[in-house]
Every structure is written in structure tokens, then in C-alpha cells.
N, C-alpha and C positions, 0 to 999 in steps of 0.2 A: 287647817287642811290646805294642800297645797291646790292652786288653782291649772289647771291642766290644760293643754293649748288641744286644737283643735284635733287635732291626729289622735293625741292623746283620748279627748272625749269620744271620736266615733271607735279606736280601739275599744275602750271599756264597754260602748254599746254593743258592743258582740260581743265581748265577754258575757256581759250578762244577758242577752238574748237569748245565748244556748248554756250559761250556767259551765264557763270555761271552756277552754279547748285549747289545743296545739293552733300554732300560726297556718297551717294551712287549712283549718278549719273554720278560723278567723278571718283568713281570706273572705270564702266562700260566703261569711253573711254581711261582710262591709258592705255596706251602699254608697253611690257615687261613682266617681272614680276609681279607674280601676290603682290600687298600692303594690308596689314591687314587693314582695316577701321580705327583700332584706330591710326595706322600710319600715314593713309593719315587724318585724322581729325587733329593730331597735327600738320602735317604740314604744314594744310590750316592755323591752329592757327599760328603757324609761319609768315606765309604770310599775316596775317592780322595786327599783329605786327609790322612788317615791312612797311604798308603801300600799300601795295601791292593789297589786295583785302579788301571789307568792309562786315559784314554780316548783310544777313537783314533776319528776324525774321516773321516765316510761325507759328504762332501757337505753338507750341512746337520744332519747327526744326530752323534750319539756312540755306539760301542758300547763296552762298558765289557770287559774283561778282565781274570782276577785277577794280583797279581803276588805273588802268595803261594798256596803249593798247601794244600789241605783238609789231609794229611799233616800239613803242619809246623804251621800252626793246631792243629790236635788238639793236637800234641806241648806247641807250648808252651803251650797253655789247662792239660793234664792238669800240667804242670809247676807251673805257675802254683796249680791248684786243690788240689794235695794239697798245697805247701808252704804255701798261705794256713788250710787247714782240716786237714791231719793231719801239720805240723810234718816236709814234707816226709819220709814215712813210708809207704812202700807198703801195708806191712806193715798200718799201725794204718789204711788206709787199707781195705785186703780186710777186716781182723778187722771194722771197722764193718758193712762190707755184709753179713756173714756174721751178726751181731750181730741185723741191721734186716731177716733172714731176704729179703735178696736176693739173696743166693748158697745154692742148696741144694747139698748134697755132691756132686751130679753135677758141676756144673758144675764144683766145687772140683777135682775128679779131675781134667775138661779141662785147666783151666789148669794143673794142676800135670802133667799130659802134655805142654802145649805148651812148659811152660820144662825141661822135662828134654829134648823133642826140639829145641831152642834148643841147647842144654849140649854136644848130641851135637858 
């Protein structure tokens, strides 16, 4: 999967936010800064390139649709980003956060409830 530069990633979250649209629909739910049209239209073209979204054709418009769900993005980015920086290492991956006191004990307890009710 290709890795997707920033424009690209907050494109695809309004795709999937409202489940596709036309670029000035896509406007309307970008957060941030505000994107010129013809920016965000090339970078849907981008992401169609890519494989990423498909367009489908209103008459004289395109509404753009993803063809990859937010799920599986996550899955392989989080794949992607612990094998690139923690040597594919969950582990060395939590201890860091724990480390950089982004994880305090509470939450440590969560997760370590959610993989034991996982285990059940």
C-alpha cells in the first residue's frame, strides 16, 4: 500500500467522513486550513491514481468514492509505522509511549483489560 503524504490523508478523511462526495463537498468537511478547489481536486486525482478512491461520473461532475475502508488504511499505516520506527515491535513500541509519559498507568490497565477480554 502506498503511503500517502498529508493532503492526501486529510483528503481521504472526508471521504470517508461522509462515505464519498464531489470536491466541493469535500471542501465543506476538510478541517484546518482552508484548500483551494483546484488543490483538493488534484489531490483526489492523486488518490485515484493511487488506487485509493474510484470516480464515478454525475453528468458532467465526478463524485469520488473510497475504495479502501479507514480500517484497513489504519491497519496497514500502524503496520507500516512500527516496522519502519520500532523494528516491527509492539512491545518496544508501547514501552516508548510509556517512556515519552503518553501512556499514564490508567490507560496501561485499559489496554491491558482489553487484550485479556480479547484472550477470553
Amino acid at each position: 500500500m502506498d503511503k500517502l503524504t498529508v493532503q492526501e490523508e486529510q483528503a481521504m478523511q472526508a471521504i470517508w467522513r461522509i462515505q464519498g462526495g464531489f470536491i466541493k463537498e469535500l471542501l465543506g468537511v476538510l478541517e484546518g486550513e482552508e484548500v483551494p478547489y483546484t488543490t483538493l481536486a488534484s489531490t483526489v486525482k492523486n488518490l485515484e491514481k493511487k488506487g485509493f478512491v474510484k470516480a464515478v461520473r454525475y453528468a458532467n461532475a465526478k463524485r469520488y468514492e473510497a475504495l479502501i475502508t479507514e480500517e484497513s488504511y489504519k491497519a496497514g499505516f500502524m503496520q507500516s509505522f512500527v516496522g519502519d520506527y520500532f523494528q516491527n515491535s509492539y512491545k518496544d513500541m508501547v514501552s516508548f509511549f510509556i517512556k515519552e509519559r503518553k501512556l499514564n498507568p490508567e490507560e496501561l490497565a485499559e489496554i491491558m483489560q482489553m487484550i485479556e477480554q480479547e484472550s477470553d
